[in-house]
C-alpha positions as CSV (number, residue, x, y, z in Angstrom):
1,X,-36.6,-37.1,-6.5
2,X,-38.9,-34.3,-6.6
3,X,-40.9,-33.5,-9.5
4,X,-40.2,-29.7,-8.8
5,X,-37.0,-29.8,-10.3
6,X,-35.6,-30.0,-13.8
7,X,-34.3,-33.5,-15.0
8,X,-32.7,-34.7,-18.0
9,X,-34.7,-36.5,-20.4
10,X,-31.5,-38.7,-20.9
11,X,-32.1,-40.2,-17.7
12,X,-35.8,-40.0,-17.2
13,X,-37.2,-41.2,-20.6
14,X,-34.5,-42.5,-23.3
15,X,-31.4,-44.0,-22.2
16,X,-31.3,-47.6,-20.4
17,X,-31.0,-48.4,-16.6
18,X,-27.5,-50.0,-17.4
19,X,-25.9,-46.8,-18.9
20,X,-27.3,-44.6,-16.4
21,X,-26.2,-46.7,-13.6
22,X,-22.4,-46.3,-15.0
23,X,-22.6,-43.0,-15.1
24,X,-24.2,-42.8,-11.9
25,X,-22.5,-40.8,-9.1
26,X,-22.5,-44.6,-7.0
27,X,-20.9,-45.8,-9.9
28,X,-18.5,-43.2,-9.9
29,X,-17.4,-43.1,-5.9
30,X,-17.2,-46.8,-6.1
31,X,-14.9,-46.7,-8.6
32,X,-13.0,-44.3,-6.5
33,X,-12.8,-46.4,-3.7
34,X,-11.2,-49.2,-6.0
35,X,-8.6,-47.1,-7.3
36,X,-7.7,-46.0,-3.7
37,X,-7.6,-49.6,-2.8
38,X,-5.9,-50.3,-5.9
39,X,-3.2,-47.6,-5.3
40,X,-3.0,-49.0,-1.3
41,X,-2.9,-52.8,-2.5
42,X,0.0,-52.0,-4.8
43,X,1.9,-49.6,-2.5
44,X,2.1,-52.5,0.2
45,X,3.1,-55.1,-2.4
46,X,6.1,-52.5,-3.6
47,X,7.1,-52.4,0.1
48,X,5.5,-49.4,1.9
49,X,4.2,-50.2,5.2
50,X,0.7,-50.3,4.6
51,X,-1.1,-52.6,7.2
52,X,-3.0,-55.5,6.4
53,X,-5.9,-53.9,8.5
54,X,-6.2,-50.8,6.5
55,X,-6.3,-53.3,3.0
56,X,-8.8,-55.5,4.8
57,X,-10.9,-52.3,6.1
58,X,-11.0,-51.0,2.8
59,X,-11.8,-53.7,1.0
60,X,-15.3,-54.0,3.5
61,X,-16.1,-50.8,2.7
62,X,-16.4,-50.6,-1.4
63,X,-19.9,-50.5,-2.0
64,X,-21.5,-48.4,0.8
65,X,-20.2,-45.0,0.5
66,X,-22.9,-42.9,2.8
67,X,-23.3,-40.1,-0.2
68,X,-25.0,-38.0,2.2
69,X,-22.3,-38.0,4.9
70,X,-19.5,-37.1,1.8
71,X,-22.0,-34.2,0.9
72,X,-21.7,-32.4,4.4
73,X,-17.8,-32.7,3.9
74,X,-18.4,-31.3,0.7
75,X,-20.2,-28.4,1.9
76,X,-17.1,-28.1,4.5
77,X,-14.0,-28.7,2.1
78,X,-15.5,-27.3,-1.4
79,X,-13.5,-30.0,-2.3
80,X,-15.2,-33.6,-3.9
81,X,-12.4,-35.5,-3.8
82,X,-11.1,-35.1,-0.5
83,X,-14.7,-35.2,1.1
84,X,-14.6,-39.1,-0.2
85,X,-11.5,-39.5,0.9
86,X,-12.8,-38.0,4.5
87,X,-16.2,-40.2,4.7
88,X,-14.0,-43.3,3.5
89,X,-11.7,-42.8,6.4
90,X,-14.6,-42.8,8.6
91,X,-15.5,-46.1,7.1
92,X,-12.1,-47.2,7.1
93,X,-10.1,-45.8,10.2
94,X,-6.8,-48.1,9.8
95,X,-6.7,-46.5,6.1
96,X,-7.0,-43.2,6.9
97,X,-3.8,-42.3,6.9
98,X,-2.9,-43.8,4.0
99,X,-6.0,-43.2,1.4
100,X,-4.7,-41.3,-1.8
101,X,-1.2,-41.4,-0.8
102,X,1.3,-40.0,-3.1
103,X,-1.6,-39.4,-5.5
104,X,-3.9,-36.3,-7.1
105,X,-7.1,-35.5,-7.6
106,X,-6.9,-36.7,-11.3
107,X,-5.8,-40.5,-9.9
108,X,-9.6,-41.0,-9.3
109,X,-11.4,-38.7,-11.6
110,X,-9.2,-39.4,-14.4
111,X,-8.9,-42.9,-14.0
112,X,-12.8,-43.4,-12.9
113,X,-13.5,-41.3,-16.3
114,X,-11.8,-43.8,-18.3
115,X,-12.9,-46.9,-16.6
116,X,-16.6,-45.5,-16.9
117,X,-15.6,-44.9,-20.7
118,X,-14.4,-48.1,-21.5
119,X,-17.1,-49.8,-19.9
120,X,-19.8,-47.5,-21.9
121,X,-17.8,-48.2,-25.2
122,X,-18.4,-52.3,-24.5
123,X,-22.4,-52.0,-23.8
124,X,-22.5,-49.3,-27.3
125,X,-20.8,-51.8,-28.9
126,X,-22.9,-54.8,-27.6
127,X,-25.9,-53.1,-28.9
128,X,-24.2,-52.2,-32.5
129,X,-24.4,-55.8,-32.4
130,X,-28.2,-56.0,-31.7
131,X,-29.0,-53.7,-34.2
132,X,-27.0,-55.3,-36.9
133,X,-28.4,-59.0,-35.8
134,X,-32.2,-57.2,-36.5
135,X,-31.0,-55.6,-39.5
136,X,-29.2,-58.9,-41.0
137,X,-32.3,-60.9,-40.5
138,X,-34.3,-58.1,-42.4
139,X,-31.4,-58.0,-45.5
140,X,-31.7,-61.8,-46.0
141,X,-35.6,-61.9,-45.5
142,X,-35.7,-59.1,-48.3
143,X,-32.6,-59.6,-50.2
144,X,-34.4,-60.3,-53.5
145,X,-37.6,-58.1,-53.5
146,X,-37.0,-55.8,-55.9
147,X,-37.5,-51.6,-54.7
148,X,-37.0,-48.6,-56.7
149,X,-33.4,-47.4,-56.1
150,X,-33.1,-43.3,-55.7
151,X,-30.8,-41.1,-56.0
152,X,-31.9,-36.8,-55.5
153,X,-35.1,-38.9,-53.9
154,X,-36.2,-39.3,-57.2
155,X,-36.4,-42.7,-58.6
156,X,-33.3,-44.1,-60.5
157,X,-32.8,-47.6,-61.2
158,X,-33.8,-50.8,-59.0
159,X,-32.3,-52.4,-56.1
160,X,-33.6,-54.7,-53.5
161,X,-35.1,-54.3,-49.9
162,X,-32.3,-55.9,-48.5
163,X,-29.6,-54.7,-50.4
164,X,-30.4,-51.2,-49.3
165,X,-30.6,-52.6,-45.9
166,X,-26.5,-53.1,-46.2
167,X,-26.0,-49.6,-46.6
168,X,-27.1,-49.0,-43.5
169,X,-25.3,-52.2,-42.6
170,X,-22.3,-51.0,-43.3
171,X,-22.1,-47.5,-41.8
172,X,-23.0,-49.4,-38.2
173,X,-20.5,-51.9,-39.2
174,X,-17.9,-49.0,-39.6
175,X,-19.4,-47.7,-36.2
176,X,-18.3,-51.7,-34.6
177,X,-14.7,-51.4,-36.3
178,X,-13.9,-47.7,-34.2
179,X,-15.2,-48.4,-31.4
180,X,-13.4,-51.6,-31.0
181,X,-9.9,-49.8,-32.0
182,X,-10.9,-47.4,-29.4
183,X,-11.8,-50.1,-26.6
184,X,-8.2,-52.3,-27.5
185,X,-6.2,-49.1,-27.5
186,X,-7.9,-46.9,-24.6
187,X,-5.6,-46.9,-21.6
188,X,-5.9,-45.6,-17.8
189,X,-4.2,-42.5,-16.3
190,X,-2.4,-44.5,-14.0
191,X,-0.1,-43.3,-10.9
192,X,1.7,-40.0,-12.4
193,X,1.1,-37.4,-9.4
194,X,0.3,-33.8,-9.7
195,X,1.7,-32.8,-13.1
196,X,2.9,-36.0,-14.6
197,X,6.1,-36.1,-13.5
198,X,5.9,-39.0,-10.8
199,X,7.9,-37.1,-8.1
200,X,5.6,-37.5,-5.0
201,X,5.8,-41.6,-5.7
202,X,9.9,-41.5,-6.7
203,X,9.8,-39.7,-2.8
204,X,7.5,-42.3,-1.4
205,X,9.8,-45.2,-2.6
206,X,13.1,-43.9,-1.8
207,X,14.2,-43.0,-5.5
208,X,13.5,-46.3,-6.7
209,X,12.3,-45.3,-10.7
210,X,12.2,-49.1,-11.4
211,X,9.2,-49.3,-8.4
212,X,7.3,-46.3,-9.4
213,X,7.1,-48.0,-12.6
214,X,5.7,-50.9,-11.8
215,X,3.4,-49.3,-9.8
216,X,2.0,-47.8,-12.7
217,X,2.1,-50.9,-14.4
218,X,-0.2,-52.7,-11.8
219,X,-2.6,-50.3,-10.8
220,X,-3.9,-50.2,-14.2
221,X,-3.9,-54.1,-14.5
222,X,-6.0,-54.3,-11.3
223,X,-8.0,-52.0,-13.1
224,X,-8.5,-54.3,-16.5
225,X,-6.0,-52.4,-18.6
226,X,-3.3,-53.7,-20.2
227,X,-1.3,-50.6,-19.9
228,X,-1.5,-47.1,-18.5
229,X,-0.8,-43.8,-20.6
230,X,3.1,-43.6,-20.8
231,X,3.2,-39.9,-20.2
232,X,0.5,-37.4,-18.9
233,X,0.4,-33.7,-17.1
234,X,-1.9,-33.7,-14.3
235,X,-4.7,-35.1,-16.1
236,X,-4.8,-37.3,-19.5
237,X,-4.8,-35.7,-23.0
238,X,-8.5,-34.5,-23.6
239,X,-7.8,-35.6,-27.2
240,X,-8.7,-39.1,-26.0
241,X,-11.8,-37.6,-25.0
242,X,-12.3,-35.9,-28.3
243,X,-11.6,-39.3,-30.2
244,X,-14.1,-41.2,-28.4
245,X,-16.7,-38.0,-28.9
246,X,-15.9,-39.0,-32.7
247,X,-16.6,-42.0,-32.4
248,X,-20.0,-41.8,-30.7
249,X,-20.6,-38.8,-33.2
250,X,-20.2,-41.8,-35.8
251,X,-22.5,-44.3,-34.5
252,X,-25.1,-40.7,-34.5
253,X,-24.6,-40.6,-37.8
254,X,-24.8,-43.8,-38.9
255,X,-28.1,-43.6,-36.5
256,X,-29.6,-40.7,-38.3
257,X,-28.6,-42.2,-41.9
258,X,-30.9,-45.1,-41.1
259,X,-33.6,-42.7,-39.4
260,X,-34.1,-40.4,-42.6
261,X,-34.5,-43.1,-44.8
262,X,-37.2,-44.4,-42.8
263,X,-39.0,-41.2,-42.6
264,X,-38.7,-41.2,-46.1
265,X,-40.3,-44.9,-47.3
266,X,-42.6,-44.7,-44.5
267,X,-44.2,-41.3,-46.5
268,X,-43.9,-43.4,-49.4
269,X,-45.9,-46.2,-47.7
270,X,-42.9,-48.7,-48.3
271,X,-41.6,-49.4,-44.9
272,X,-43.1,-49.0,-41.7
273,X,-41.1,-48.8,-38.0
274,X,-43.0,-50.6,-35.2
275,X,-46.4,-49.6,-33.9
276,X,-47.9,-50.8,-30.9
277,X,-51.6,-51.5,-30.8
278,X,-53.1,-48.7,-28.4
279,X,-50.4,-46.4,-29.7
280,X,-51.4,-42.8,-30.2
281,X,-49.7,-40.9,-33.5
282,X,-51.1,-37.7,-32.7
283,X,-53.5,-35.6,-30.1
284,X,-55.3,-34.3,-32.5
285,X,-55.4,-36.1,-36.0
286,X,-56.6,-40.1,-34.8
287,X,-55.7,-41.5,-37.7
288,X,-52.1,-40.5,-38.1
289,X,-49.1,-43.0,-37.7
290,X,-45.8,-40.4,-37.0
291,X,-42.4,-42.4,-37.7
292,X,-41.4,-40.9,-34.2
293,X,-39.1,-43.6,-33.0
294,X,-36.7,-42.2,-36.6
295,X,-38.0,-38.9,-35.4
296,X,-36.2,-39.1,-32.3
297,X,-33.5,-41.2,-33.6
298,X,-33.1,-37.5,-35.8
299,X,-33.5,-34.9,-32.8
300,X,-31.0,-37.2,-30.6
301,X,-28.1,-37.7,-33.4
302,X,-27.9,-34.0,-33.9
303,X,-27.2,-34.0,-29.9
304,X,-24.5,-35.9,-29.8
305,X,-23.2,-35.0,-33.1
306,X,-22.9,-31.5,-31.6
307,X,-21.1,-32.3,-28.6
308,X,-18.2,-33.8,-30.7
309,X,-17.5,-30.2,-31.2
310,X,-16.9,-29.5,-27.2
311,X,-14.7,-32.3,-26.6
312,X,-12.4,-30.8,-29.6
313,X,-12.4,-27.4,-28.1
314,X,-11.6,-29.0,-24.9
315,X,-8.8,-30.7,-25.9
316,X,-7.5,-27.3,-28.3
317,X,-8.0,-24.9,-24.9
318,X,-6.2,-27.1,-22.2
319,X,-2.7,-25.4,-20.8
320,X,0.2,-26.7,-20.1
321,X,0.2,-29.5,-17.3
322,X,-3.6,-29.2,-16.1
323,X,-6.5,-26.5,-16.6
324,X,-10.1,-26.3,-14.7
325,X,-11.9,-25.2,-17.3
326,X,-12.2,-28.3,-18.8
327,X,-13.8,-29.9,-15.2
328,X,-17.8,-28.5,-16.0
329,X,-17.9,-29.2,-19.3
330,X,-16.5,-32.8,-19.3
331,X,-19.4,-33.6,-16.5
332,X,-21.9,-32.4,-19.0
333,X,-20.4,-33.1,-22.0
334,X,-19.4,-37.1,-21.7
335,X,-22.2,-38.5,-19.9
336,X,-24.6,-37.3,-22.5
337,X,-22.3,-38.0,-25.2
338,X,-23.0,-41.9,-24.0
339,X,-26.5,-41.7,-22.7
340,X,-27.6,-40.0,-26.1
341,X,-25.9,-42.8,-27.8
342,X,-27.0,-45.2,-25.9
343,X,-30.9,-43.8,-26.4
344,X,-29.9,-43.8,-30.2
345,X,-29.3,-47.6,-30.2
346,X,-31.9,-48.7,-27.9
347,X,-34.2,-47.0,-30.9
348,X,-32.1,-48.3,-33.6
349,X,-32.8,-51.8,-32.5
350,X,-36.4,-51.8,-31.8
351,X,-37.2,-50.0,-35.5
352,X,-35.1,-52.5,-37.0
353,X,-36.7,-55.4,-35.4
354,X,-40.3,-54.3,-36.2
355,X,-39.8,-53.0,-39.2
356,X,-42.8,-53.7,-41.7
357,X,-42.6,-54.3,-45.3
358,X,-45.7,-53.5,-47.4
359,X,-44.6,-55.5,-50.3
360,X,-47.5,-55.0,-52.6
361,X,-47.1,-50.6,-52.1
362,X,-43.4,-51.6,-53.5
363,X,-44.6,-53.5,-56.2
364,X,-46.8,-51.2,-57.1
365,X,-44.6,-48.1,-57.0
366,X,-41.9,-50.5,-58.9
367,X,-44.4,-51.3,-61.4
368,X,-45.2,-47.5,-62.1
369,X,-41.8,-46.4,-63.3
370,X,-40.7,-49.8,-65.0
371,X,-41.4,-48.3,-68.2
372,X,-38.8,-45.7,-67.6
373,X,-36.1,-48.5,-66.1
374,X,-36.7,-50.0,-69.5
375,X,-35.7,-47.8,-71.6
376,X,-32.0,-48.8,-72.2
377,X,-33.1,-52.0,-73.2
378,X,-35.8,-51.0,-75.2
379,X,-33.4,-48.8,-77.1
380,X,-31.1,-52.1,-78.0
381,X,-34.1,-53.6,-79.1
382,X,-35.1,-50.9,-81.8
383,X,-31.5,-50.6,-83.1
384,X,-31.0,-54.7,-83.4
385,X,-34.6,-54.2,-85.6
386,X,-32.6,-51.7,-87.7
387,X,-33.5,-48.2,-86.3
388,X,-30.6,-45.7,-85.8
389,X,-29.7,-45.5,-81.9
390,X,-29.7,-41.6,-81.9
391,X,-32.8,-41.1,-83.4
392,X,-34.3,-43.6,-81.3
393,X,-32.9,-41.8,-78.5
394,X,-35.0,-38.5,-78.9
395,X,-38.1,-40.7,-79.5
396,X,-37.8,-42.5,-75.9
397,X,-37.2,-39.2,-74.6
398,X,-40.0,-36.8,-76.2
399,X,-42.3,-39.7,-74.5
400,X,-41.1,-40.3,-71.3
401,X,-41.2,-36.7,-70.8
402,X,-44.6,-36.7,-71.9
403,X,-45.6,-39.7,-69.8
404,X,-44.1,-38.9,-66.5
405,X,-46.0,-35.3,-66.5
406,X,-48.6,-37.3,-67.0
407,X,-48.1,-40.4,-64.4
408,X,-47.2,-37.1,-62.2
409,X,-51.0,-36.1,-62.4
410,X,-51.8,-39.6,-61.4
411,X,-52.5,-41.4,-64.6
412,X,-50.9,-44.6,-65.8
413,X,-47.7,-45.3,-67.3
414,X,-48.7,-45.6,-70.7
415,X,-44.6,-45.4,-72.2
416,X,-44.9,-48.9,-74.0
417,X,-48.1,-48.1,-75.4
418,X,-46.7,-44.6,-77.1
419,X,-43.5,-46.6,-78.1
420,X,-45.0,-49.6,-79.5
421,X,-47.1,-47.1,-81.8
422,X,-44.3,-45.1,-82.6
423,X,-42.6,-45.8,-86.4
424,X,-39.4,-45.7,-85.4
425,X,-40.2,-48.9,-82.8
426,X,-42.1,-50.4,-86.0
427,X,-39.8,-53.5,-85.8
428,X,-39.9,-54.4,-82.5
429,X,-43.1,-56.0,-81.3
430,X,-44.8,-55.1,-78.1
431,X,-44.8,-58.3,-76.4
432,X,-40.5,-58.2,-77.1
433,X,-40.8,-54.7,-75.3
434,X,-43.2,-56.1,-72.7
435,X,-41.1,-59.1,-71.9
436,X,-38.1,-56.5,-70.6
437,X,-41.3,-55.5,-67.4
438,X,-39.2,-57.9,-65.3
439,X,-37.9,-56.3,-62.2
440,X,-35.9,-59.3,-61.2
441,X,-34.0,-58.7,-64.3
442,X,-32.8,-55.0,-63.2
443,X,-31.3,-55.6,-59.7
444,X,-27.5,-56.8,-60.9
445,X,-25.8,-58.7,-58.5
446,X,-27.9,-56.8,-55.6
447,X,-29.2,-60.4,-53.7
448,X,-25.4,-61.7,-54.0
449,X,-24.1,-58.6,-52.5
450,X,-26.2,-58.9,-49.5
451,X,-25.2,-62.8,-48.6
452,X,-21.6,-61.6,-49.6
453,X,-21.5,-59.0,-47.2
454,X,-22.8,-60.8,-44.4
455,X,-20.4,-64.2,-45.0
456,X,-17.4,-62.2,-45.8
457,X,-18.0,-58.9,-43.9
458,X,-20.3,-59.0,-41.6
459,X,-19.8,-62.4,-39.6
460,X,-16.1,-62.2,-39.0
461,X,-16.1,-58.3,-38.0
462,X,-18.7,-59.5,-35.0
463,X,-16.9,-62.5,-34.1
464,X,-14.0,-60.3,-33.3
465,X,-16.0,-57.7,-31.8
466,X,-18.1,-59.8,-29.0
467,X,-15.5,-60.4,-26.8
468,X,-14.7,-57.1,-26.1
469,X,-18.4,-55.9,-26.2
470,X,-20.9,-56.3,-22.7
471,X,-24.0,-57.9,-23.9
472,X,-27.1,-55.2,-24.4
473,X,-29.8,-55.8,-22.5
474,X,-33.2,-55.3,-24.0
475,X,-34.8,-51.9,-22.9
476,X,-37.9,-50.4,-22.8
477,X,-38.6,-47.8,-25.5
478,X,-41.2,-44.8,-23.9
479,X,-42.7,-42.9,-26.5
């Protein structure tokens, strides 16, 4: 392809060969051309006279549509649809006269739509699998080492490494749980004709409702779904379109989630996304390492959460049996809805399993506002010595006040110093205070929560979810 021209970053530089491909305009007119068969096979086994030829021809013919030969019929008809069905028929001579019969526009573009769809939902869901495998090995590596916990980004009480590895967890775990519901409930268009009503195939079999039925009923089994959309217009509701939009809109955001608080404890020096070894973080500043894999995690979640919004005023805007206006925005709309995904994960997965851990920059940043963590049970300690617990109260807090200006400007935490001194802590001896340093002793139940979640969570919701996910291939990351 010339370079003159504009392309899509999707496609050049983030998403994977294997979502491209099945949105690929091959893809597509080879789905096409097994509907068509599809429709034909099923229309001879109902008892139109279809010959075997034309099945056989067809058949032959699945995987080398001549593009370039459907283009000039393009330019000819101003029609896509029926310049495939023309450069088929050349292909296939003995099926010429019955390619599309009975059937609309929507048959294939619908119907390829949603086969494309489900297909896209199983490889997004086989790499929400790869990224929680990386991010479960991290949790259990780090399920005990002790972090400050934050909440306003300013520090709170303790957690652990790998307990604030299930958060994210569990929002890509939520992610595995919708997109499954949508995979085991999406459906195809199936045979309904021109607006829904099924007439053109009632004619073709003589009035026979029980037949045109069934037709619908095979077509999308030959197809891999278990059932076809009971009612349509001329095309399916976009609202399924606007469902799976949310859904992808939820992986983003589970995505960006994850991303942030990178960006975050990677300023703090805490954790670390990959870096390879002749890797340049800036042009201009050699020493700089940019958390640009989150970055772009970031810039590419706000895509796709932003095109959730189309596919809702798609599906508000559509009239009566069938629309156009839909038609351009759905080709723009749902192939980057997927290949931004898709780039989202492929990220995802490589931060996760690279991510360093710079234990002793967490100690130390632990070990800075213990002091302050301690204060509850510091507090205990003075009243069990006697003291009064409200007056203690105002002590604790005219020093900490005192002390974090000053550990602000740099300079030790010096709190169990001041309170040791202090008359009111007269009865408690510093090496009691001193003894309540421990951060193991400030986590809770943090460590159990992260084996819990993976036994009791975790592992069953991706047992059920592999069979209907395709397995993610690695892919390379360009940055």
């Amino acid at each position: 392809m010339s370079d003159e021209r504009w392309r899509s970053p999707l496609g050049s530089r983030y998403a994977s060969p294997a979502m491209q491909i099945l949105w690929g305009e091959r893809h597509r007119v080879d789905l096409w051309r097994r509907l068509w068969l599809a429709l034909a096979e099923t229309e001879r086994e109902l008892g139109l006279d279809i010959p075997e030829q034309a099945i056989t021809q067809m058949r032959a013919h699945l995987d080398d549509a001549d593009l370039e030969v459907a283009a000039r019929y393009e330019r000819r008809f101003r029609h896509d649809v029926m310049a495939h069905i023309h450069a088929f028929g050349d292909q296939a001579p003995a099926a010429r006269p019955f390619l599309h019969l009975g059937a609309t526009s929507a048959f294939v573009t619908d119907n390829a739509d949603l086969v494309v769809m489900r297909d896209g939902l199983r490889l997004l869901l086989g790499r929400l699998i790869a990224v929680l495998g990386a991010l479960e090995r991290f949790a259990t590596r780090y399920a005990d080492l002790p972090c400050l916990a934050y909440t306003h980004f300013q520090p709170a009480q303790l957690t652990t490494v790998g307990k604030r590895a299930t958060l994210w967890m569990q929002d890509f775990a939520l992610d595995v749980e919708e997109i499954s519901r949508r995979i085991g409930t999406l459906r195809l268009r199936g045979c309904k004709g021109t607006t829904g009503t099924q007439a053109s195939f009632l004619e073709l079999f003589g009035g026979d409702h029980e037949r045109v039925r069934d037709l619908d009923r095979r077509v999308a089994s030959k197809l891999g779904f278990t059932e076809a959309f009971p009612v349509t217009g001329q095309t399916y509701a976009r609202k399924v379109d606007s469902t799976i939009l949310d859904a992808l809109s939820g992986i983003a955001q589970s995505a960006a989630k994850l991303a942030g608080d990178l960006r975050l404890l990677q300023h703090e020096g805490e954790l670390l996304e990959p870096f390879e070894a002749e890797q340049i973080g800036s042009s201009a500043m050699a020493y700089k390492r940019n958390p640009m894999r989150a970055e772009r995690i970031s810039g590419l979640a706000r895509f796709v959460i932003s095109l959730q919004a189309n596919t809702a005023n798609t599906a508000a805007s559509q009239w009566l049996e069938r629309t156009l206006d839909d038609s351009a925005n759905r080709r723009l709309t749902l192939p980057e809805g997927f290949l931004g995904t898709d780039a989202i994960l492929v990220l995802a997965t490589n931060i996760a399993a690279g991510l360093e851990v710079r234990e002793d920059v967490i100690r130390r940043h632990v070990n800075e506002q213990m002091p302050f963590m301690a204060t509850e049970r510091w507090l205990m300690l003075g009243t069990a010595s006697g003291g009064d617990r409200q007056s203690l109260h105002e002590v604790v807090r005219k020093h900490s006040l005192v002390v974090a200006e000053a550990v602000s400007r740099g300079e030790p935490n010096q709190l169990l110093d001041r309170l040791a001194a202090d008359p009111a802590f007269r009865g408690v001896p510093a090496a009691a205070l001193r003894a309540e340093l421990d951060p193991a002793n400030y986590t809770g139940r943090a460590a159990q929560q992260v084996g819990e979640f993976i036994d009791e969570y975790l592992k069953p919701l991706l047992s059920q979810a592999r069979p209907l996910a395709s397995e993610a291939e690695a892919a390379e990351v360009r940055v």
